[in-house]
VODREN-21615 format. One line per 3 residues: number of its first residue (from 1); their letters; for each residue x, y, z of N, C-alpha, C, O. Coordinates in nm, 2 decimals. Example, Ala and Ser with C-alpha at 12.3 -4.5 7.8 and 13.67 -1.06 7.14 Angstrom:
<kevexs>
1	as	1.32 -0.57 0.78 1.23 -0.45 0.78 1.32 -0.33 0.78 1.42 -0.33 0.85 ~ 1.28 -0.22 0.71 1.37 -0.11 0.71 1.29 0.00 0.79 1.34 0.11 0.80 .
</kevexs>
This chain:
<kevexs>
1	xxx	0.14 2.43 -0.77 0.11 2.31 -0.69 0.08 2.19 -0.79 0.02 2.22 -0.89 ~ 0.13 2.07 -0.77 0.12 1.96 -0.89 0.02 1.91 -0.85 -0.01 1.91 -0.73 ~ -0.07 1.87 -0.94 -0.19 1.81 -0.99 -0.22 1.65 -0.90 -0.14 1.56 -0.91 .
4	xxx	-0.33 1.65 -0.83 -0.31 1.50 -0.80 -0.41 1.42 -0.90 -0.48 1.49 -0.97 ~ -0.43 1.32 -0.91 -0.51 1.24 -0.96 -0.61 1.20 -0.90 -0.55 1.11 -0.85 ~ -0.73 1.19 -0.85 -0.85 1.14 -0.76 -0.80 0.97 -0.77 -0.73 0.92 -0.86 .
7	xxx	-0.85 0.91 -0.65 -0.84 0.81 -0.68 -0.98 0.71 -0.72 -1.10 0.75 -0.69 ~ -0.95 0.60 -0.77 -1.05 0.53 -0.89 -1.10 0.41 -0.79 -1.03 0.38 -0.69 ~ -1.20 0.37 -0.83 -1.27 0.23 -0.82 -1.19 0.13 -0.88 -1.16 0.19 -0.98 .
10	xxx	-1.11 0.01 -0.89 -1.09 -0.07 -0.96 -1.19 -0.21 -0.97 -1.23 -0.28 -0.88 ~ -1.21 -0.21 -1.08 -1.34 -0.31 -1.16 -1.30 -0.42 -1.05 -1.18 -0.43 -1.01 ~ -1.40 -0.51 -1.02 -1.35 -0.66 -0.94 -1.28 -0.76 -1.06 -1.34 -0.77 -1.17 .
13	xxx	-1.17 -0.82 -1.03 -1.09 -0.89 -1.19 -1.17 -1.00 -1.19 -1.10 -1.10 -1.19 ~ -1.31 -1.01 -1.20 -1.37 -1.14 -1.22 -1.57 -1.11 -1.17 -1.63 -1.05 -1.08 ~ -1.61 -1.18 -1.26 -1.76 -1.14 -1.26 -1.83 -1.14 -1.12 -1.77 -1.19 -1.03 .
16	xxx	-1.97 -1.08 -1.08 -1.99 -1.03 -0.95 -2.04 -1.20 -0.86 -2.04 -1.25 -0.75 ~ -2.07 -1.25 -0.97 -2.11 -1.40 -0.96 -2.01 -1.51 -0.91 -2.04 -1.61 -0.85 ~ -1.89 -1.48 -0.96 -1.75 -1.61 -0.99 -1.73 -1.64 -0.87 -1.65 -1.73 -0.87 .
19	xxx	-1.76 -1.61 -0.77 -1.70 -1.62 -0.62 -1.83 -1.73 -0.55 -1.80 -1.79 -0.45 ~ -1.98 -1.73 -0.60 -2.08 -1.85 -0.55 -2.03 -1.96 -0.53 -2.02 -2.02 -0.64 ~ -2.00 -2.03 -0.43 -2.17 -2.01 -0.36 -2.07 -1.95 -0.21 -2.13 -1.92 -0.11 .
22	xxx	-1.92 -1.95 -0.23 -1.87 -1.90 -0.12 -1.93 -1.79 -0.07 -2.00 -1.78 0.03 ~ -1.89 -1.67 -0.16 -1.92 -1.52 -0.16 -2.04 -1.48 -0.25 -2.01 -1.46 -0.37 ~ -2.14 -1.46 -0.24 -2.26 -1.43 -0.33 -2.21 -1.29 -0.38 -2.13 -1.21 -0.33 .
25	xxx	-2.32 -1.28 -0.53 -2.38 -1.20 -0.61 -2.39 -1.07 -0.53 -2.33 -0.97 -0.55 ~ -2.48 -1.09 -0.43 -2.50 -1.00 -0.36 -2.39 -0.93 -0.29 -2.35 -0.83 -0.34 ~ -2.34 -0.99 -0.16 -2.25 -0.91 -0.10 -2.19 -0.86 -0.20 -2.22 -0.74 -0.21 .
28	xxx	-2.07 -0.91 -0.31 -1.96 -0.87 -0.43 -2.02 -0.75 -0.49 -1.94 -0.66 -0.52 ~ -2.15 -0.73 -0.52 -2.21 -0.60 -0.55 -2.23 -0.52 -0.46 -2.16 -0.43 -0.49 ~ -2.31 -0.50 -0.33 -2.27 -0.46 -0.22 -2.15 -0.34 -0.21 -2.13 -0.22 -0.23 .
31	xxx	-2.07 -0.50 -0.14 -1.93 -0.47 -0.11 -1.83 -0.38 -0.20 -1.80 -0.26 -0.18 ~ -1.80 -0.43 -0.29 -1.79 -0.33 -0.41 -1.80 -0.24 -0.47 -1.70 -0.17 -0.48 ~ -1.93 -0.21 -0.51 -1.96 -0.09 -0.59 -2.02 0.05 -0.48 -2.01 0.16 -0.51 .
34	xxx	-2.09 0.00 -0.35 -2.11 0.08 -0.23 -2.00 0.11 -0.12 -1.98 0.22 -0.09 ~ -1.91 -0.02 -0.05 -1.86 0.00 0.07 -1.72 0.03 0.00 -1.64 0.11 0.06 ~ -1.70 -0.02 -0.12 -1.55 0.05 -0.15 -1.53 0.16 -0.21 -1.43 0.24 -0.19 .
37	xxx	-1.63 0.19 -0.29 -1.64 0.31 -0.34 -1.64 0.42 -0.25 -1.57 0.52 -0.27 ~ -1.72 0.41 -0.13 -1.76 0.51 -0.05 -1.59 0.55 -0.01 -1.54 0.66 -0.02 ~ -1.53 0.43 0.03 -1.35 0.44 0.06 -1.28 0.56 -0.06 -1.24 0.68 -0.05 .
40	xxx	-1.28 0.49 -0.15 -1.28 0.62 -0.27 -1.29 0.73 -0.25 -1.19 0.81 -0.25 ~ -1.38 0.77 -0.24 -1.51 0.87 -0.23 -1.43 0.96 -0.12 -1.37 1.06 -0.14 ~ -1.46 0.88 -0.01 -1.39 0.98 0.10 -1.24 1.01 0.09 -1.20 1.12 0.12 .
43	xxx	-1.16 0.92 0.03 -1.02 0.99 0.00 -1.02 1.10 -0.07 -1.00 1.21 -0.01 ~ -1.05 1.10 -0.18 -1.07 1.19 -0.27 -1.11 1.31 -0.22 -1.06 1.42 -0.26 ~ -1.24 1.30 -0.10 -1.27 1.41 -0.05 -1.19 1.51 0.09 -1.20 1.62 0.15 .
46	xxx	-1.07 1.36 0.09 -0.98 1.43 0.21 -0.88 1.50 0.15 -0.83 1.60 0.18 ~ -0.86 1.42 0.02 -0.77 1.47 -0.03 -0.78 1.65 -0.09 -0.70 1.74 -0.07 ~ -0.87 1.66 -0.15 -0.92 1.77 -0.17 -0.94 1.91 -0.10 -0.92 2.03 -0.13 .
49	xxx	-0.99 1.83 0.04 -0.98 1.95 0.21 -0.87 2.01 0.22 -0.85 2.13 0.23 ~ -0.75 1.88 0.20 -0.60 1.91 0.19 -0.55 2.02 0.13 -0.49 2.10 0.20 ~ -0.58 2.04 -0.02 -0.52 2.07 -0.11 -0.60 2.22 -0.08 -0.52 2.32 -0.09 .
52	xxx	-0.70 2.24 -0.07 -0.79 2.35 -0.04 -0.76 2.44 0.09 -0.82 2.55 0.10 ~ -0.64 2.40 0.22 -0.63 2.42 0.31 -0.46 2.43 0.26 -0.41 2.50 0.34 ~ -0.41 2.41 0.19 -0.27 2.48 0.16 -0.30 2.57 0.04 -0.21 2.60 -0.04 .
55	xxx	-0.36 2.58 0.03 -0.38 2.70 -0.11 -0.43 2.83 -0.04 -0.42 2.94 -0.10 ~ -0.49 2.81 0.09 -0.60 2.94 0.15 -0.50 2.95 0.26 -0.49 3.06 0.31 ~ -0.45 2.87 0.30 -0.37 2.90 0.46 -0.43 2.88 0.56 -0.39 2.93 0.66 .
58	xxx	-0.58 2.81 0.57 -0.66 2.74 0.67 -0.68 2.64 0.68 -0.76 2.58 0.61 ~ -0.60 2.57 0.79 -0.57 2.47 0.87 -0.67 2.42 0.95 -0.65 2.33 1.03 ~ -0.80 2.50 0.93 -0.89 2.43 1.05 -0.91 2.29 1.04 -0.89 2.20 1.12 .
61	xxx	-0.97 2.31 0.92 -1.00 2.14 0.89 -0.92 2.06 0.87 -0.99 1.96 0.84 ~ -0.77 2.03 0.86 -0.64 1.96 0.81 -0.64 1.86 0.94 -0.62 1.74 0.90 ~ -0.66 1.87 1.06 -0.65 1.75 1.12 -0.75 1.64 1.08 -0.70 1.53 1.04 .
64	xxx	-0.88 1.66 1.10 -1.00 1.55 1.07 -0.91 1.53 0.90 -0.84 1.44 0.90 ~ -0.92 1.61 0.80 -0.85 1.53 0.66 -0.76 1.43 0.67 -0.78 1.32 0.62 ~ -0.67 1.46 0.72 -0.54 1.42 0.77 -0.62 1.26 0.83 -0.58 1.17 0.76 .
67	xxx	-0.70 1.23 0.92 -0.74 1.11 0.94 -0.84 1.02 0.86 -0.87 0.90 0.88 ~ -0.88 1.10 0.75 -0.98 1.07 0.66 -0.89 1.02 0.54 -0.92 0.93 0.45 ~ -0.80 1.07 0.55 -0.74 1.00 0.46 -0.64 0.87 0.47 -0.58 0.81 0.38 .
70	xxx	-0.64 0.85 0.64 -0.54 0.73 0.69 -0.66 0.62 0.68 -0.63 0.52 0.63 ~ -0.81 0.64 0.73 -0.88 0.56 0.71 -0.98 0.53 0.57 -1.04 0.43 0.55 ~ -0.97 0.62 0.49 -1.04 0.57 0.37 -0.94 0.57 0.27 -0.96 0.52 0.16 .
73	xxx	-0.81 0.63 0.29 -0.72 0.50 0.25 -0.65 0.38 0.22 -0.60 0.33 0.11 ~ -0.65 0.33 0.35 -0.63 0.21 0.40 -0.74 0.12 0.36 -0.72 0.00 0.33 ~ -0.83 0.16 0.36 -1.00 0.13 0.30 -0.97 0.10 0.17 -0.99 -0.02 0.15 .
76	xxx	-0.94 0.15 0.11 -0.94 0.14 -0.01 -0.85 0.09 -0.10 -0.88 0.05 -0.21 ~ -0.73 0.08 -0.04 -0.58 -0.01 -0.05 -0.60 -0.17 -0.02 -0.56 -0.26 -0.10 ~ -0.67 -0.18 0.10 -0.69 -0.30 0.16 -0.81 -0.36 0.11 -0.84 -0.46 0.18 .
79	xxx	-0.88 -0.33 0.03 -1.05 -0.38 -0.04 -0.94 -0.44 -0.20 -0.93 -0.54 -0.26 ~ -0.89 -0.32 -0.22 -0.79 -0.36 -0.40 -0.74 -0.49 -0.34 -0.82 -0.57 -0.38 ~ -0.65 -0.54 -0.29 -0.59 -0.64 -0.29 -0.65 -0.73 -0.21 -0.59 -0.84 -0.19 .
82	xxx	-0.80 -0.70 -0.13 -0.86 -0.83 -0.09 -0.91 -0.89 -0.20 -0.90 -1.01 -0.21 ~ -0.98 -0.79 -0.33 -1.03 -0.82 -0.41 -0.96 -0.95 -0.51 -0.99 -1.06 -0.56 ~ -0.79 -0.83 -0.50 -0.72 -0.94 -0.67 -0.69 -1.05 -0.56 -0.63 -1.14 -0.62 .
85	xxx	-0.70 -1.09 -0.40 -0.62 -1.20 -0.37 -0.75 -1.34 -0.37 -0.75 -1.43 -0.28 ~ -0.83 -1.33 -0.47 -0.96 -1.39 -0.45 -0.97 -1.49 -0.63 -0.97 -1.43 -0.74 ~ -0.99 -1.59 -0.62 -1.07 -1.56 -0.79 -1.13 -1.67 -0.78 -1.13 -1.73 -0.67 .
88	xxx	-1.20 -1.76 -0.90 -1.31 -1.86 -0.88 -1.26 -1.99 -0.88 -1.33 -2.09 -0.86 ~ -1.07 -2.00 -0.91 -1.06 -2.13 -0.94 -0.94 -2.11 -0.83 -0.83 -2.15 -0.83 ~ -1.01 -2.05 -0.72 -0.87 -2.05 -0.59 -0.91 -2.14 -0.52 -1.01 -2.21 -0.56 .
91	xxx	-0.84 -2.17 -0.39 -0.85 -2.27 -0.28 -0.72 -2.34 -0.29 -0.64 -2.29 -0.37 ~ -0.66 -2.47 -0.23 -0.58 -2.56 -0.19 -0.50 -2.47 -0.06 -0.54 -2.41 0.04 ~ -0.35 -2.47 -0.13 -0.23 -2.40 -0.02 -0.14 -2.39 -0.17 -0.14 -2.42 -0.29 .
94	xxx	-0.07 -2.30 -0.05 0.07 -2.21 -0.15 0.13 -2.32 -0.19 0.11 -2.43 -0.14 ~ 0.21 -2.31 -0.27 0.36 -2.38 -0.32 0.49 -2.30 -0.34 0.48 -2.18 -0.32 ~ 0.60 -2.36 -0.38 0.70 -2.30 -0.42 0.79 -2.21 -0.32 0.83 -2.27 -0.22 .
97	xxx	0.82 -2.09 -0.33 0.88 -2.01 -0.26 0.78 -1.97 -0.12 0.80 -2.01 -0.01 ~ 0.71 -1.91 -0.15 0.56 -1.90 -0.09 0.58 -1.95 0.06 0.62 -1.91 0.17 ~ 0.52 -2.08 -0.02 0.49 -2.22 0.10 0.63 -2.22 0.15 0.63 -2.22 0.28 .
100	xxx	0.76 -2.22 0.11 0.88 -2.25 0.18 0.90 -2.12 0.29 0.96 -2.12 0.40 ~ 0.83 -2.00 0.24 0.89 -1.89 0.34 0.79 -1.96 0.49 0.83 -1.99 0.61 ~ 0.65 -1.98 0.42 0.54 -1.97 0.58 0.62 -2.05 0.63 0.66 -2.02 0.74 .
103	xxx	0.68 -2.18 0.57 0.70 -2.29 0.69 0.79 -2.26 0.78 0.78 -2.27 0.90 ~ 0.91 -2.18 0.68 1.00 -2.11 0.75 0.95 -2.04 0.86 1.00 -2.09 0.96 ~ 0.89 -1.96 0.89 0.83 -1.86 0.95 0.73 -1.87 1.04 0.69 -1.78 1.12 .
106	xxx	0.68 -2.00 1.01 0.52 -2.02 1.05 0.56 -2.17 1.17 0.52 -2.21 1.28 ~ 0.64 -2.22 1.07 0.69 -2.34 1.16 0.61 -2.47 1.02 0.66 -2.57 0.97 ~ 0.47 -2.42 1.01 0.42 -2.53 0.89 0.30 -2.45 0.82 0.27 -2.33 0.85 .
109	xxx	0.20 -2.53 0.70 0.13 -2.44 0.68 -0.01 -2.37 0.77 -0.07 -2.26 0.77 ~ -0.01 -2.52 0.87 -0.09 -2.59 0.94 -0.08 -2.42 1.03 -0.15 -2.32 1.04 ~ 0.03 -2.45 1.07 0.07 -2.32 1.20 0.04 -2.18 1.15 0.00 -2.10 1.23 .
112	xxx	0.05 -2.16 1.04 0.03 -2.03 0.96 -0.14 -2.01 0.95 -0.21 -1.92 1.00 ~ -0.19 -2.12 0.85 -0.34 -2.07 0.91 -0.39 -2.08 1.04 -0.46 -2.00 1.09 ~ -0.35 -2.18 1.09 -0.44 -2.14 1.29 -0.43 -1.96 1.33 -0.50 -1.86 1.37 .
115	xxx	-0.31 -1.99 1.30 -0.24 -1.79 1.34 -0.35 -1.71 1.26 -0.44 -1.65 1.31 ~ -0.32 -1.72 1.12 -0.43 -1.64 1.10 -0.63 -1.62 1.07 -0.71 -1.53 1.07 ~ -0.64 -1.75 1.07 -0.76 -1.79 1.17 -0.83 -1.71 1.34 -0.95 -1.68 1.36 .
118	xxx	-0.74 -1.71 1.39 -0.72 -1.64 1.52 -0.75 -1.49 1.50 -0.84 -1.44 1.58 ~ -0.69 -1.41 1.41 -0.64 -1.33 1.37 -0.77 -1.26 1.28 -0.80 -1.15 1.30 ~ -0.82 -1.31 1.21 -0.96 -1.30 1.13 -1.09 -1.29 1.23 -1.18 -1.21 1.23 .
121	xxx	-1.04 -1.44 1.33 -1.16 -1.45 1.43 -1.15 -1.31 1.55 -1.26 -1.27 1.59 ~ -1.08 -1.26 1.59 -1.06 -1.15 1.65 -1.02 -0.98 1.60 -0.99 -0.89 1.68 ~ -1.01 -0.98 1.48 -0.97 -0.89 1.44 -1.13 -0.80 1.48 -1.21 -0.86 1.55 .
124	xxx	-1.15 -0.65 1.44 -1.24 -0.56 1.40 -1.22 -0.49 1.25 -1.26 -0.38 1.21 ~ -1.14 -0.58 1.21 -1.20 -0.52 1.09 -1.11 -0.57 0.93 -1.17 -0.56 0.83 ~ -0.98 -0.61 0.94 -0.89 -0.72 0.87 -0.79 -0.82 0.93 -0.76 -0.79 1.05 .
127	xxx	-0.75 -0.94 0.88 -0.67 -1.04 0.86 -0.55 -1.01 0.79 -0.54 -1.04 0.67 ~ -0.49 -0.95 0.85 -0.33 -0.96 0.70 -0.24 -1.09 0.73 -0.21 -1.13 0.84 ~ -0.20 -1.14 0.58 -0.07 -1.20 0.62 0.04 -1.06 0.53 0.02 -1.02 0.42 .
130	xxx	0.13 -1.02 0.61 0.24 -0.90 0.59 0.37 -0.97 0.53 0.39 -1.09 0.55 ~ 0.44 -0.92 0.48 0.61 -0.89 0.47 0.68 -0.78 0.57 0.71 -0.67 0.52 ~ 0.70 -0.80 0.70 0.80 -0.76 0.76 0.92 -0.72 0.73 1.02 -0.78 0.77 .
133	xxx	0.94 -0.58 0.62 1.05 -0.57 0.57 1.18 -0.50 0.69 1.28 -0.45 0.65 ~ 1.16 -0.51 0.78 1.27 -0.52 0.88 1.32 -0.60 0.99 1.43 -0.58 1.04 ~ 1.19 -0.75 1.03 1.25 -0.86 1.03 1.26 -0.96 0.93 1.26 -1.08 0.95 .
136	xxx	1.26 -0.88 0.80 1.24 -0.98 0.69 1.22 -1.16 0.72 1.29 -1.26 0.72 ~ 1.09 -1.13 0.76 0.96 -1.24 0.76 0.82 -1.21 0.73 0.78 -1.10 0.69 ~ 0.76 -1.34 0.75 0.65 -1.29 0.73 0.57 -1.29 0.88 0.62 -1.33 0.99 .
139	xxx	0.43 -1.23 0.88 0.39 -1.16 1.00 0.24 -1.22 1.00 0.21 -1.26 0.88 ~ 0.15 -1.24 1.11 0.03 -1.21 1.06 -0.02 -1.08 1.13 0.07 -1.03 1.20 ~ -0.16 -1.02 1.14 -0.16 -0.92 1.21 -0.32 -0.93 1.16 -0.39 -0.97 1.06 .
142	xxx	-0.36 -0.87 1.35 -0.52 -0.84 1.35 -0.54 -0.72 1.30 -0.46 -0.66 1.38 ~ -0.59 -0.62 1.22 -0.63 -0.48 1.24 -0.78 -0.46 1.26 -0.86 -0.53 1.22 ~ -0.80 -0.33 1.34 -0.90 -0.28 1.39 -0.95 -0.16 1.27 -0.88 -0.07 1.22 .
145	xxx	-1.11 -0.17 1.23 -1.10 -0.04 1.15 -1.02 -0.13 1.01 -1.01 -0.24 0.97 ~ -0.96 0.02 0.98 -0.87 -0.03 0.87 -0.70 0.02 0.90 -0.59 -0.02 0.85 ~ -0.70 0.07 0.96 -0.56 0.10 1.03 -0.49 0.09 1.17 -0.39 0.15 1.20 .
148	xxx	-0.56 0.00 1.25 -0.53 0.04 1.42 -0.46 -0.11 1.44 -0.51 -0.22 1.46 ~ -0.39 -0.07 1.43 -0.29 -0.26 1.47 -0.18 -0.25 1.39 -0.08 -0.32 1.42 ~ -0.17 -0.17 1.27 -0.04 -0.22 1.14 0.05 -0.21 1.22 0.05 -0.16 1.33 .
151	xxx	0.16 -0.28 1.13 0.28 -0.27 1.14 0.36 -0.13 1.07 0.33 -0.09 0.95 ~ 0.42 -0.09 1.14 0.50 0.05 1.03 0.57 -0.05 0.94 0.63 -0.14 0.97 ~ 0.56 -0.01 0.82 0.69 -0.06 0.69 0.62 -0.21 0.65 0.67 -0.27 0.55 .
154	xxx	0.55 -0.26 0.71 0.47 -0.41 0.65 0.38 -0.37 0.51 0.30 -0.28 0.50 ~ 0.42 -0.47 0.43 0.38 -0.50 0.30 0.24 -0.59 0.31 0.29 -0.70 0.34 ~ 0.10 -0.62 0.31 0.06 -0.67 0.31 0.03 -0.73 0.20 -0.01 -0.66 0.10 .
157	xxx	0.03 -0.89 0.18 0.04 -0.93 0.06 -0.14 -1.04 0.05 -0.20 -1.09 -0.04 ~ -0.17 -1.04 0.18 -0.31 -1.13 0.14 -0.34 -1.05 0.26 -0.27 -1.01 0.35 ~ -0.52 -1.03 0.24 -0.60 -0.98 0.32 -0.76 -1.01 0.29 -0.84 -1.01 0.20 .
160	xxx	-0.77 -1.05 0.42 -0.95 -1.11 0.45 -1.00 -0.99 0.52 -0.93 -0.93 0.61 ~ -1.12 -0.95 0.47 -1.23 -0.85 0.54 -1.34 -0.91 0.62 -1.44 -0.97 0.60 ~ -1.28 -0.86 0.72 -1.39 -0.94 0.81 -1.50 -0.82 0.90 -1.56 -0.83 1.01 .
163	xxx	-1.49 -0.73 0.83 -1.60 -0.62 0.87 -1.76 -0.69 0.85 -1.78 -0.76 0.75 ~ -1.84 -0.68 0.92 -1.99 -0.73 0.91 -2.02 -0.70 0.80 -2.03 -0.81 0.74 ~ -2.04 -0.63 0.73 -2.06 -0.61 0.57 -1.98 -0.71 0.45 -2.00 -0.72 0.33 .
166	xxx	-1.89 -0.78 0.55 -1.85 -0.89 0.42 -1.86 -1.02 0.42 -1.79 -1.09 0.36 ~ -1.97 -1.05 0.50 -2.06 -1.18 0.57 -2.16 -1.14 0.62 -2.23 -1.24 0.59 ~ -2.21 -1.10 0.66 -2.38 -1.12 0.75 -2.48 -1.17 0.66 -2.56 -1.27 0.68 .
169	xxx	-2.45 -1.09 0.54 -2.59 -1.13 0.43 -2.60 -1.30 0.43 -2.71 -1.36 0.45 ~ -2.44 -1.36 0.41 -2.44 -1.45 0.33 -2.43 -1.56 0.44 -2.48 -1.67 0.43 ~ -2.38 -1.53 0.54 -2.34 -1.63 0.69 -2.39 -1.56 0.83 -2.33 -1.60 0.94 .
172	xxx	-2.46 -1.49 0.84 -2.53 -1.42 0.97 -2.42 -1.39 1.02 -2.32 -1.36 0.96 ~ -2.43 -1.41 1.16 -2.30 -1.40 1.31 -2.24 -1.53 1.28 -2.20 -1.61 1.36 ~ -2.22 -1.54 1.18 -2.08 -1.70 1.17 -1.99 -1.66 1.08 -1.97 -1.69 0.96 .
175	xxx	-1.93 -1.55 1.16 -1.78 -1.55 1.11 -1.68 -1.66 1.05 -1.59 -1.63 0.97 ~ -1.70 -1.78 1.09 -1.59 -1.85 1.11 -1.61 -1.89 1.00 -1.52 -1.90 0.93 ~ -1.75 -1.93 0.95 -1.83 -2.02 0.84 -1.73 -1.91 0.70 -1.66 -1.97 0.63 .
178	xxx	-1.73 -1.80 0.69 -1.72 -1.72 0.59 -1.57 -1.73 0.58 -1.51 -1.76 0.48 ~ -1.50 -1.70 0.71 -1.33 -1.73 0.71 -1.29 -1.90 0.66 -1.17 -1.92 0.64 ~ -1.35 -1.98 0.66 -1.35 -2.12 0.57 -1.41 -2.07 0.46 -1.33 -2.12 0.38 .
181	xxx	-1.48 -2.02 0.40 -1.53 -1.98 0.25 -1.43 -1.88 0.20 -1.43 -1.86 0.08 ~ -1.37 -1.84 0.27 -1.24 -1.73 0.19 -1.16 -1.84 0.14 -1.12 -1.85 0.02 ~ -1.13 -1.91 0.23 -0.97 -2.03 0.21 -1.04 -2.09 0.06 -0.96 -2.07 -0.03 .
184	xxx	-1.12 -2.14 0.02 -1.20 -2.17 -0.08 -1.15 -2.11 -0.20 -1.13 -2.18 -0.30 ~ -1.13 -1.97 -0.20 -1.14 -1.86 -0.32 -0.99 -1.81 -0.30 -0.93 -1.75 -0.40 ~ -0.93 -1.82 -0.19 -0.77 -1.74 -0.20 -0.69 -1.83 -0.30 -0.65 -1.95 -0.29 .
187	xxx	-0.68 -1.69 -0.44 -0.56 -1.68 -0.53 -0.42 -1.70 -0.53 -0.36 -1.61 -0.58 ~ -0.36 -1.80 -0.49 -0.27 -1.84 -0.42 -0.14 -1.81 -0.49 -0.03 -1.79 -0.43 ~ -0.16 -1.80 -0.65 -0.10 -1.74 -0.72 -0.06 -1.60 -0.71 0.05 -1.55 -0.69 .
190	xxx	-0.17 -1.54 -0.74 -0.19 -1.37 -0.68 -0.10 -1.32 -0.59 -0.03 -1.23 -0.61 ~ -0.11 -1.41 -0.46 -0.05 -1.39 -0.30 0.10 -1.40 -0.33 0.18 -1.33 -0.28 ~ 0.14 -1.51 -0.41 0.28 -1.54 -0.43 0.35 -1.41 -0.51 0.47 -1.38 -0.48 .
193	xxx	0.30 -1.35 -0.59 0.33 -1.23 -0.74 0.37 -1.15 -0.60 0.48 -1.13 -0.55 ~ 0.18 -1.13 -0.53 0.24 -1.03 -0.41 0.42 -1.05 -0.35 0.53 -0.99 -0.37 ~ 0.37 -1.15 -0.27 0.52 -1.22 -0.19 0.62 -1.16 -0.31 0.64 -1.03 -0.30 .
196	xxx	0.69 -1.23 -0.40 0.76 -1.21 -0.48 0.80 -1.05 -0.54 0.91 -1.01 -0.54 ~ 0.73 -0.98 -0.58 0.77 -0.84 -0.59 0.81 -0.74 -0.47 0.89 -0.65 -0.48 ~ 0.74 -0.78 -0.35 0.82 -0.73 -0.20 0.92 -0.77 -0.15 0.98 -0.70 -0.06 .
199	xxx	0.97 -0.92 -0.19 1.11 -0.96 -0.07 1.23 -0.94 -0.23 1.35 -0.92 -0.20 ~ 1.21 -0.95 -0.39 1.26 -0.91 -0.46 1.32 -0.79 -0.45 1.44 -0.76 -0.48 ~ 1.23 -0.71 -0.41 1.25 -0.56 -0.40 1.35 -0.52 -0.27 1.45 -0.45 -0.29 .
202	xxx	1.31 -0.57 -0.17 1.36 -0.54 -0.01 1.49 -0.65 -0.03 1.61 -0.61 0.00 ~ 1.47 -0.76 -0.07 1.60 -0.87 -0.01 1.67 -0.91 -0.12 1.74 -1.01 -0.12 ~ 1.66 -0.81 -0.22 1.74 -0.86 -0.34 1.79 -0.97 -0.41 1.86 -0.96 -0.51 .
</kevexs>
């Protein structure tokens, strides 16, 4: 049976501080080193039930793994790239290819954040803006948790957390206040690499 690798924590690409006075010290340590790790943590530990359950031929526990690993996967997938789509000298709007797809897609930029605005404000638990690699477009999408809403085969290329744990400390019950403090910090560069290595890939 081939060897898997546990999976890792990845360091935040920028100090626990760089993100003040949007995202405090606190939550980024927090959030971080506790709520993502734990994502980690549990993969690794589903992953393991797995591997432990095809080696003995007991299946009892393979269904709960089997879900433990769609949600502290996704956990932990979707924390990595909220993380790199973030840094201290982000904010404005896209440009370039980027900005030409939303307009395309969105109608304007204007239209694109209201949508995802909406989308953050009602979500339970992320904001994606996606790559639709089968209507090759772009998408926005509410998810619940960390997996109950996706699209099958969508690429998510920017993602806001809007689980209580990624605001309460710093903005109580004002969601909205913290979804305007994201726009502040999104890497817009970051988002575009994203964009660009998925429709490169899919649309040649």
């Amino acid at each position: 049976m081939p060897e898997q690798s546990d999976p890792e924590l990845p360091p935040l690409p920028y100090d626990y501080d760089a993100l003040e006075p949007h995202i405090s010290e606190q939550v980024l340590t927090w959030h971080h080193d506790t709520h993502h790790q734990g994502y980690v943590n549990g993969l690794a530990s589903a992953e393991e039930t797995l591997a432990d359950a095809r080696e003995s031929g007991d299946y009892s526990s393979t269904a709960g793994a089997l879900g433990n690993v769609t949600h502290n996967g996704c956990g932990h997938y979707l924390h990595t790239l909220f993380w790199e789509n973030m840094a201290p000298n982000g904010g404005g709007e896209p440009d370039g290819e980027l900005a030409d797809r939303i307009e395309e897609d969105f109608g304007s930029y204007e239209g694109w954040k209201g949508e995802f605005e909406a989308a953050a404000s009602a979500a339970g638990g992320w904001a994606l803006l996606v790559y639709d690699p089968v209507a090759k477009q772009l998408r926005n999408i509410a998810v619940d948790k960390h997996d109950q809403g996706a699209l099958w085969g969508a690429h998510p290329i920017l993602a806001l957390d809007v689980w209580e744990h990624s605001y309460y400390y710093d903005y109580g019950p004002d969601r909205g206040s913290f979804i305007d403090a994201f726009f502040e910090v999104v890497d817009w560069d970051e988002v575009a690499d994203q964009y660009d290595t998925i429709v490169s890939r899919i649309e040649g």
